[in-house]
N, C-alpha and C positions, 0 to 999 in steps of 0.2 A: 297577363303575367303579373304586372303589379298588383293587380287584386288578391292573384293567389300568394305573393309575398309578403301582402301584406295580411292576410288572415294567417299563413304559416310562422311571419313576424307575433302575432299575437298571442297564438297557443304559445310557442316558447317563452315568451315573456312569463309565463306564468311559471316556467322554469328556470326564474331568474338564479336562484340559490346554488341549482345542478348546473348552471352554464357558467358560474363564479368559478366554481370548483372545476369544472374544467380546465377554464383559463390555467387556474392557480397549477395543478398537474402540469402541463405541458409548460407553464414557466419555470417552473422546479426543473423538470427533463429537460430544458432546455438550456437553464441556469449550471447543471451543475456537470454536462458535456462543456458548457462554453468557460467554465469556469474553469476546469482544468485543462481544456485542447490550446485556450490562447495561452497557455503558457510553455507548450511543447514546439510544435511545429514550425515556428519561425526559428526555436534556439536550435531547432535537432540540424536544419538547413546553415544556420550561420554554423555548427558545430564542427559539422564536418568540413566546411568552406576552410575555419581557422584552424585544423589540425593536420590538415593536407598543405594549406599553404606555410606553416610551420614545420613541416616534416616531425610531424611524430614517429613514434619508432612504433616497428612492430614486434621487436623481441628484447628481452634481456637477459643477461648470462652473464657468470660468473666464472673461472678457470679455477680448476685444483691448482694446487702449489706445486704441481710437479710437470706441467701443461706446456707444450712447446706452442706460444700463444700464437708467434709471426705464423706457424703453420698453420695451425687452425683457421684463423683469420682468412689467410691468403688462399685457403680450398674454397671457402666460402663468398669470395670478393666478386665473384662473378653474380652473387645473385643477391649478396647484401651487402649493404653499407654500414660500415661498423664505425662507433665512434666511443674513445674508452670517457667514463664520468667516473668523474671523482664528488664527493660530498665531504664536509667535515663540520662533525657538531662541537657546538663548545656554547658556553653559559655562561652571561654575565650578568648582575644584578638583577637575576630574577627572569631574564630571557632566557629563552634559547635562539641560535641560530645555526642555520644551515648553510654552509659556505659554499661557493661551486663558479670556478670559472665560468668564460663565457664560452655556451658552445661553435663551434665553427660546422657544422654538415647537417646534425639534426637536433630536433628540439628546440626550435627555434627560440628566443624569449621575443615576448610580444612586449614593446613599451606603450604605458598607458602614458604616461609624462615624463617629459623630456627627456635624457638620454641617458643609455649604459655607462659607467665609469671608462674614465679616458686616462685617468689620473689616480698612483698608488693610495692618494686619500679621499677616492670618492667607490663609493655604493648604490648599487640600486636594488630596491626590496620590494615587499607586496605591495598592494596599494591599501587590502585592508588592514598592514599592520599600519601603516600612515594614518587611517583612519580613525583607529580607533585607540591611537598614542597621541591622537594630535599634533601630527607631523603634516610635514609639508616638504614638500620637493625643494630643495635650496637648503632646510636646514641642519645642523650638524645631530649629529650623532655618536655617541661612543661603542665601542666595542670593546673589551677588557679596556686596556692601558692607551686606545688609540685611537683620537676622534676623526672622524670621515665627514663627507658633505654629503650630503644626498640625493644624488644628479635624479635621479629619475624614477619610475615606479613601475612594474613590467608584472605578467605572466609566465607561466611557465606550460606547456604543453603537455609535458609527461606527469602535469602534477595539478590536472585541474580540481584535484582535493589533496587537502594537503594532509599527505602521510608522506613523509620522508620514507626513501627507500632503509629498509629494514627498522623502522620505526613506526609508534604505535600514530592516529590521527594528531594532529596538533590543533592549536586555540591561536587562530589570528592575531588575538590581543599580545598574547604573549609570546609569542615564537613568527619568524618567518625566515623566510630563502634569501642569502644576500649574493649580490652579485658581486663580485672585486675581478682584481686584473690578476695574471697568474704568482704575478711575484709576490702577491700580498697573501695571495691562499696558502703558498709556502711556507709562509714566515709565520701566519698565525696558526698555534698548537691547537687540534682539537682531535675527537675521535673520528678516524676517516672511514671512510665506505666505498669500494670502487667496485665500478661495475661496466658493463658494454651494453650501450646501445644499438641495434639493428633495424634498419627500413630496407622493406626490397627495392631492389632496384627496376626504374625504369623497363618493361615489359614482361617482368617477371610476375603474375599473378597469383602465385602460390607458392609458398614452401612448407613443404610438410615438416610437420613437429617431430613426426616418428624420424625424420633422420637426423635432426638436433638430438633428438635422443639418444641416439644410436652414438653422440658425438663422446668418446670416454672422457674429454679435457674438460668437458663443464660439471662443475661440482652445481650449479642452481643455473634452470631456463624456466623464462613465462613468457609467453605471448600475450600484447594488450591485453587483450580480453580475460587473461587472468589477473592483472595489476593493477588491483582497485585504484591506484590513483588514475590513471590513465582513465578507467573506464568508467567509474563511481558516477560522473555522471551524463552518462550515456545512457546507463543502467536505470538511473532515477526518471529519466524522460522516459521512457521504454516502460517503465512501472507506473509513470500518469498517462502517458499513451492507454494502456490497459483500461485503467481506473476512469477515465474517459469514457469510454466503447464500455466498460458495462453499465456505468450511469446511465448510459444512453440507451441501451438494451433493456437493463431492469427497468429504470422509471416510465422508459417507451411502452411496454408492454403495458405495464399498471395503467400506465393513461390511455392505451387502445381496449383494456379490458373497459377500463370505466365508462371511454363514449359510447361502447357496443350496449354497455347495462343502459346507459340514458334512453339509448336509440331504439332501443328494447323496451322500455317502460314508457318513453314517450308513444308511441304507437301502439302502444295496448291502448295508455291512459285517452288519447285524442284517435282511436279507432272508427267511432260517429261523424267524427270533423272529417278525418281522411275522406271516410266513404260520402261525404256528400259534397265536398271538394270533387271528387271524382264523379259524383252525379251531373255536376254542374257541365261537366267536362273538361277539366284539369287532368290531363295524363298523367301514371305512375312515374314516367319519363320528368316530367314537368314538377312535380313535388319533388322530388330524389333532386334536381339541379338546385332548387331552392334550398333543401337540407343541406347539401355539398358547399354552397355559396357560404351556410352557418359556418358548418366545422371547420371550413379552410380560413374563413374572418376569424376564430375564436381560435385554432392551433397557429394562424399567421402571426395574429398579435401576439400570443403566450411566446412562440420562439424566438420573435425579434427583441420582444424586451426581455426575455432569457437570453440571450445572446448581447444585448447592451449591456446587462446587469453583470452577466459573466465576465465581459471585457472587461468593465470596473474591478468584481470582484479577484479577477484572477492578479493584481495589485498583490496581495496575500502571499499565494506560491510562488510569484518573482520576488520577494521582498525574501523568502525562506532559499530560495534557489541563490541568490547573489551571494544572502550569508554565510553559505555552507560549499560553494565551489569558486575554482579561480578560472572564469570566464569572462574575456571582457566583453563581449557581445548579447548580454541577454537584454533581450526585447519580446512584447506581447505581440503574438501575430497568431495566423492560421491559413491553412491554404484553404484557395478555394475547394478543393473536393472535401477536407473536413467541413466545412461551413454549410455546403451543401447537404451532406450526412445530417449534420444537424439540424437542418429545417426540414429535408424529405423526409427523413422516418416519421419524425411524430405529426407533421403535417398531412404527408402524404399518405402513412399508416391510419390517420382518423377520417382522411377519406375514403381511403378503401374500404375499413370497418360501417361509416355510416351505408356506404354502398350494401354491403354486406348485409346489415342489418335491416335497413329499408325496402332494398329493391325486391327479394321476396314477400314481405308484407305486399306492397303493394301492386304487388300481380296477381291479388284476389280479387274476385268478382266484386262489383259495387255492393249487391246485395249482401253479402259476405260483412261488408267491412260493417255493415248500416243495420248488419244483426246484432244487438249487443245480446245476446243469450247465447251467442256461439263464442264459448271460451274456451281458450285449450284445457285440458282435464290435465288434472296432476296425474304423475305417474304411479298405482296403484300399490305395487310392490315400496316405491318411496316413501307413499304415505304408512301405509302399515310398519316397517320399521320408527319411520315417526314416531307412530305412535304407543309402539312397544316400549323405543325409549321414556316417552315421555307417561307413558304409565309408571314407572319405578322411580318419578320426582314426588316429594310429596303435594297435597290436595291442590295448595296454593296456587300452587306453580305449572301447573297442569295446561290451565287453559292457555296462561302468555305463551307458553315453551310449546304448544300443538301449533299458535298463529307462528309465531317466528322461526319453528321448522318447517313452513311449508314455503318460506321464501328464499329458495336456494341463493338467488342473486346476492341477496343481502347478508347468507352466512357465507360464501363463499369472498366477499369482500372482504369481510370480516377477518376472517381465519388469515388472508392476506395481509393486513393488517396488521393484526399481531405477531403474524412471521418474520414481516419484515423489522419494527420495530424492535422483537426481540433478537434477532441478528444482526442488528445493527448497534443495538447497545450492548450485546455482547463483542460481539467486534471490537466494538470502541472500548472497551475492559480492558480487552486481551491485548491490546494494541497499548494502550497508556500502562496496563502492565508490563509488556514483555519486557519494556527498557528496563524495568530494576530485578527483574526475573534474570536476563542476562547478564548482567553487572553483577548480581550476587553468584550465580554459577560461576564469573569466571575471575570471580574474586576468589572465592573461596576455598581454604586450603592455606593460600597463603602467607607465609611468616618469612619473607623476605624481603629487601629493599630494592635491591639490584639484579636487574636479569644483564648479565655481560656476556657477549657473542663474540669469539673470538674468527679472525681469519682463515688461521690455521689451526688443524690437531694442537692440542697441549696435554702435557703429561700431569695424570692426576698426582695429587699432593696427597695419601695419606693422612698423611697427621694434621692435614687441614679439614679434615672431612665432618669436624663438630659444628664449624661454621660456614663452609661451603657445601652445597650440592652439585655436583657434578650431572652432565648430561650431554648427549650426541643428538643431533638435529640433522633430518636427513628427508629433501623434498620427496615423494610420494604421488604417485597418482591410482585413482582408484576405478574399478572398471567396473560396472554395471552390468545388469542383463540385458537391458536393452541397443546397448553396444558406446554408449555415452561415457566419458573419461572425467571423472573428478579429481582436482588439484590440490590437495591438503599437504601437510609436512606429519613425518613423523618423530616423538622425541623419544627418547629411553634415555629413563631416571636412573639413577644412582638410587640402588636396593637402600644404600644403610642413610642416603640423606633422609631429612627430617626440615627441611624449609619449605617443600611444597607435597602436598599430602592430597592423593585422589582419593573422595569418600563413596562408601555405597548408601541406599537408603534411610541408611542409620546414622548417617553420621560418621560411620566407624571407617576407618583409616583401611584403601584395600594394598596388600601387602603386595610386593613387586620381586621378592627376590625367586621366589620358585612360580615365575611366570611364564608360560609357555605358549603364550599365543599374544592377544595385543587386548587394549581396554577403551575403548570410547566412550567420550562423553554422552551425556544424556542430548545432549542439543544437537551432537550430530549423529546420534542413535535415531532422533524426532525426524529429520529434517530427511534422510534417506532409507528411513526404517529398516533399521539396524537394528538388530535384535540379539540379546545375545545368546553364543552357541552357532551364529551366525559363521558363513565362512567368506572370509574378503581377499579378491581378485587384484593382486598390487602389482604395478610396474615400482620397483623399488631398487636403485642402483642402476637402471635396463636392465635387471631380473625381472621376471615373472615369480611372483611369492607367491601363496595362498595359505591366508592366518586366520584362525580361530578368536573370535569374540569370547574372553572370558569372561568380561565383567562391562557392565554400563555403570560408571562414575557419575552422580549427581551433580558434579563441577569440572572444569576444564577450560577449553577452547574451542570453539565451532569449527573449525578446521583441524584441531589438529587428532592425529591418534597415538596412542599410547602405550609405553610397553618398557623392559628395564635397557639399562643401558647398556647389559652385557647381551642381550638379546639381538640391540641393534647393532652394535660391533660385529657379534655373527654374521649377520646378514649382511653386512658392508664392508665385510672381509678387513676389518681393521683390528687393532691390537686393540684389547678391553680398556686397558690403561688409558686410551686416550678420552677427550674431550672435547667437544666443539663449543661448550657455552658453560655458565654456574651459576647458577642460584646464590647468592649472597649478600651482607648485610655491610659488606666493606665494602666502597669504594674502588676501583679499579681505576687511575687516571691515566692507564698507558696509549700513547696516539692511536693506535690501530685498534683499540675495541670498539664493541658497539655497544651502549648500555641503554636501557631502557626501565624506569624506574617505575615500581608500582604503584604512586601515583600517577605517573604518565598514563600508566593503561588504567587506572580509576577516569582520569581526566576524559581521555578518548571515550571511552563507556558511556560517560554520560553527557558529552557534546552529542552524539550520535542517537541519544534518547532523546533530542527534540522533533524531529521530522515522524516519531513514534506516537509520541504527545500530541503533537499537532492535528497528526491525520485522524487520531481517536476523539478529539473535539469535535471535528468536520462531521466525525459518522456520528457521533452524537448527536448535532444539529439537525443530521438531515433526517435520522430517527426520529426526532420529537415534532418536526413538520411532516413529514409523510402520514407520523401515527394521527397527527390532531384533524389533518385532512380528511383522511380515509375515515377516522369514526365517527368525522362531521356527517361525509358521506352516507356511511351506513344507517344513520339516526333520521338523516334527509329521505333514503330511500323508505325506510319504513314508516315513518310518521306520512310521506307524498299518498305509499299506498293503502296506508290503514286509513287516509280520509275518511270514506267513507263507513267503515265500523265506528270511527268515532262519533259521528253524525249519528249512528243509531243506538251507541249508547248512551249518548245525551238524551235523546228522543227516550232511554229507559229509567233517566233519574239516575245515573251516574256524572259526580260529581269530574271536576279537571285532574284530583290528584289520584282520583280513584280508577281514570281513562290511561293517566299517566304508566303507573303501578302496573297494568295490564299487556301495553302497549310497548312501551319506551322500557321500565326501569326493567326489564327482562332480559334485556342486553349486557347487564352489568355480570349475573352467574354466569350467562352464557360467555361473555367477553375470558372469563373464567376458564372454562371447559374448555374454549377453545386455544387457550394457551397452555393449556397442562395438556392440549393433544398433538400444537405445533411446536412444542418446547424440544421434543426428541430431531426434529428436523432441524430446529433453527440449531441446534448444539454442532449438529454433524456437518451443516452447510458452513459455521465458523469456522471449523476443526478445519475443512479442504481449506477454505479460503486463506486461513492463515499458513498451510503449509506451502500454498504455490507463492504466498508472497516471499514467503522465507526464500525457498528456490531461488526466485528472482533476485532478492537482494541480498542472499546469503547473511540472511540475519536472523539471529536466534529467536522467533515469534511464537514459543508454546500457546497454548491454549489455558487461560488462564477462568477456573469455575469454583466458586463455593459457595455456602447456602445464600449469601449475602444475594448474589448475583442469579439465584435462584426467584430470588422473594420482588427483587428492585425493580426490573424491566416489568412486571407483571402490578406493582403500584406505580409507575411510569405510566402505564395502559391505564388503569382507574383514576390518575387525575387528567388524563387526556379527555377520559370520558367525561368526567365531573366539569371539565371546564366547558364542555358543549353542550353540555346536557340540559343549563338556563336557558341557553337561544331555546330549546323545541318546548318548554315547557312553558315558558312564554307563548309560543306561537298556540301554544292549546289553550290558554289561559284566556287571551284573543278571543280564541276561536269561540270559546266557550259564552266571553260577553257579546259578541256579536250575535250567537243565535237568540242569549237572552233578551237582546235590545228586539233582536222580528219578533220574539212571541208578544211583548209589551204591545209593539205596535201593532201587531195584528189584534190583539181584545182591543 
């Protein structure tokens, strides 16, 4: 055995270049699973650990003003725990804050230092607004007119992102949650928000939604999993969770397609060796465990230091994770059955492949293997198309384009190659586009300062109607054909306002007063393919509606749908006159609104457009390494098997650059052809991918294309090329003074 390990040791040596490339694959598949799983599975475990021992809630609700509350409640007390929240905003030199007793039953606050307020002049607040005001636990602080101490620094559970309830995202630096005692929440004036939290109780396992629904005294109910703070980031783990398992799936394959070509080409190339290995009497049996010994040493080492490098690098998305949610427990880990995952597939996958590829070769007869004149024959029908095509290139080009269509391995890399690079740098477009794609949609329109949300109905003002817009807001679910229930809100505009304007294609203003169905946005026309003329399945009031699509709006809100205000009055059986919210440029300071200003919702937009940003670098990077790999690859494979044609056109007076031209630079049209034939795929494989991510994180991700991005990914692949293309031309150049140097010596 050592003898035949070590003659099998030495044929591969000669494939030191295809065994580099190996490694480098499987450390990539293995880098870019371990780079995003260490940063899931230990926080998905502590996640659920700190929101069960916190008592998160699982529902919230709100009461009409006309709601016999004690009854409601007390039907209900057998199977949930209610607990009413209060919030109140108010602004001081450039903050904001959010005010909120302490709770007693659920939602526990988690303290990170030292303690909750014990005393009317102490507070306790985020930790990253501490952080990044240059605070510290102990020191004072102001609020309007009244300075506090700062006992302590806490979490919140129903608020592991920070969007206040009926508020857009907020900025750490400048906004957080304070905690006070209840007499001071009293005493300080700001706009308040009340609402009720629910946990089932102890052996209760479920409560269906349809009979919350069914309840007439809640004007607004969501269960967690509709309440992006609560859930947001649940949702993001669950979204690398994904991003994970396909890294691992895509790159897996690429590197078991690539050991099957090695294992494939090795054993044509060293067919002589085999067969007289075998002569010797070395069983098939015995060569195959010596291969396996390879692939398992070359896939072992790639996933361990893929999997160090990942620990390291996953550093990255915990550094993006801590900034963007309020969890105090995030740490890099993985369980064992991921870990596993990660070294079986591409491990275990390139064993079974070398198996696969080997163990039929070598269950042919010795004689078989020790004939070199018996080669498999191309398939005749293949070649004739070949050759069809390449009769309609012109003269030049003829003979390279006949050699490099007959080696399907190497176009079939190829075409891969380019697919995937170009899918992945449109990816990374669409992605570092969608953020300002979605900020402009749902900016646009407009021409107001203040969106104010009152409690109750208010009666419109007439003759205020030049500078306010009036509107009714009224939750909505939406039903599918599949039987799955969407959660949006509905608004109807005020026909004659003029502060917030839905446009069509054009540009042009669409008109609301003789509207008779409903209008959605372009983003959520994308996102559930909405079409319009469309007809939509609404639980609206516990009504059952069905409304007609008249228009898809270039701008809007990703949730919400659209239609005039006297339409939705109809529907919600309320008197037209009234109001739930208004669009305006005044000010509203009365305690009970809720105001939300349009920078607030510019601000949120584009705090939300980093993790968009981010992830389109990442796919960028992994695009310009996969593509420099693979066409290292493809340039290896063909230069390994044109050896010997180049041997015999040396032998005919053709020069290196003229071997080259023939051989190698053929690849460059071709690299060509074969992106102008995978371009129609890689378009439509972006199109799905970006629509399920949307799904997932309910975020507006069109698909963003123009010529620019037609022309870029495709000079992206040509200096890929360009940059590899010295190594083989070197290696010919070699090749070419080495024979020069035998024939000297031989005269």
């Amino acid at each position: 055995m050592h003898y035949l390990k070590k003659q099998i040791v030495s044929l591969l040596k000669q494939n030191r270049a295809y065994g580099a490339v190996l490694l480098l694959i499987v450390l990539l598949t293995s880098f870019m699973y371990f780079f995003v799983q260490f940063s899931v599975d230990r926080n998905v475990t502590k996640m659920e650990y700190y929101l069960r021992n916190q008592n998160q809630e699982d529902v919230r609700f709100q009461f009409t003003g006309t709601a016999d509350k004690n009854k409601v409640l007390k039907g209900f007390e057998n199977q949930l725990i209610t607990e009413e929240r209060s919030i109140k905003k108010m602004k001081s030199e450039n903050k904001t804050y959010f005010l909120l007793s302490e709770p007693q039953r659920l939602n526990m606050p988690y303290i990170v230092k030292g303690r909750l307020p014990e005393q009317a002049d102490e507070i306790a607040v985020l930790p990253q607004f501490l952080q990044q005001n240059n605070l510290q636990v102990g020191d004072s602080w102001r609020i309007g007119e009244i300075s506090f101490t700062i006992t302590g620094s806490m979490y919140l559970p129903d608020y592991l992102s920070f969007i206040p309830f009926g508020e857009v995202q907020q900025n750490y630096s400048d906004a957080t949650f304070v905690l006070v005692l209840p007499e001071v929440y009293d005493r300080l004036e700001g706009q308040e928000s009340q609402y009720y939290a629910g946990a089932l109780r102890e052996g209760v396992d479920h409560l269906s939604k349809k009979s919350l629904l069914a309840e007439p005294a809640f004007s607004y109910l969501a269960s967690a999993s509709e309440i992006d703070s609560d859930t947001e980031l649940q949702k993001a783990l669950e979204s690398n969770n994904g991003l994970a398992q396909s890294f691992l799936i895509v790159l897996g394959l690429i590197s078991l397609f690539i050991f099957y070509m090695f294992f494939k080409r090795f054993m044509s190339l060293h067919k002589q060796d085999l067969g007289c290995l075998k002569a010797l009497g070395f069983t098939g049996r015995q060569i195959t465990f010596v291969l396996i010994r390879f692939t398992f040493g070359i896939a072992g080492i790639g996933c361990l230091l893929g999997m160090g490098l990942g620990y390291l690098g996953s550093n990255v998305l915990m550094g993006m994770l801590e900034s963007t949610y309020s969890f105090p427990f995030f740490e890099r880990g993985i369980h064992f059955g991921s870990a596993v995952k990660g070294i079986l597939f591409p491990a275990g996958g390139a064993v079974l492949i070398t198996c696969y590829a080997a163990v039929p070769f070598l269950k042919q007869e010795t004689h078989a293997l020790l004939n070199i004149s018996a080669q498999p024959r191309p398939v005749k029908g293949v070649l004739r198309a070949a050759n069809r095509v390449v009769n309609l290139l012109p003269e030049k080009w003829r003979l390279p384009f006949r050699v490099a269509l007959r080696k399907w391995n190497a176009l079939i890399l190829s075409a891969c190659a380019i697919l995937l690079t170009t899918l992945l740098f449109l990816l990374s477009y669409s992605l570092y586009q969608s953020s300002g794609t979605a900020m402009n949609a749902q900016m646009a329109g407009i021409d107001y300062t203040y969106d104010i949300t009152y409690p109750e109905f208010q009666n419109d003002d007439a003759n205020a109607r030049s500078s306010r817009m009036y509107y009714l807001q009224q939750q909505v679910q939406l039903k599918q054909e599949k039987g799955s229930i969407i959660s949006a809100q509905m608004l109807g505009l005020d026909s004659g306002g003029t502060l917030f304007t839905l446009l069509d294609a054009n540009n042009n203003g669409l008109r609301m007063d003789n509207l008779k169905g409903v209008i959605v946005s372009r983003s959520f026309s994308w996102l559930y393919g909405i079409k319009k003329g469309d007809t939509l399945n609404l639980i609206l009031d516990r009504q059952n509606v069905e409304l007609v699509v008249q228009s898809i709006s270039q701008n809007g809100d990703t949730d919400t749908i659209y239609t005039s205000k006297d339409n939705l009055a109809g529907w919600m059986k309320v008197e037209r006159s009234l109001h739930s919210g208004e669009l305006s440029n005044e000010m509203n300071s009365s305690a009970n609104v809720k105001v939300v200003t349009a920078e607030d919702k510019k601000a949120a937009l584009e705090s939300s457009a980093v993790s968009s940003r981010s992830s389109a670098v990442i796919n960028q990077m992994i695009g310009i390494v996969i593509g420099v790999l693979l066409i290292y690859l493809i340039l290896l494979l063909n230069f390994q098997d044109s050896t010997r044609d180049m041997k015999i056109l040396r032998l005919l007076g053709y020069k290196s650059a003229e071997i080259s031209r023939l051989l190698i630079d053929v690849y460059r049209p071709l690299l060509v052809l074969l992106y102008v034939i995978t371009l129609p795929f890689a378009v439509f494989i972006t199109e799905r991918i970006l629509r399920i991510l949307s799904l997932q994180t309910g975020d507006y991700m069109p698909f963003n294309l123009n010529i620019w991005m037609l022309i870029l990914p495709l000079v992206l692949i040509m200096l890929q090329y360009m940059l590899v293309m010295p190594i083989f031309k070197g290696k010919l150049r070699r090749g070419n003074r080495d024979n020069n140097s035998i024939d000297t010596n031989t005269c």
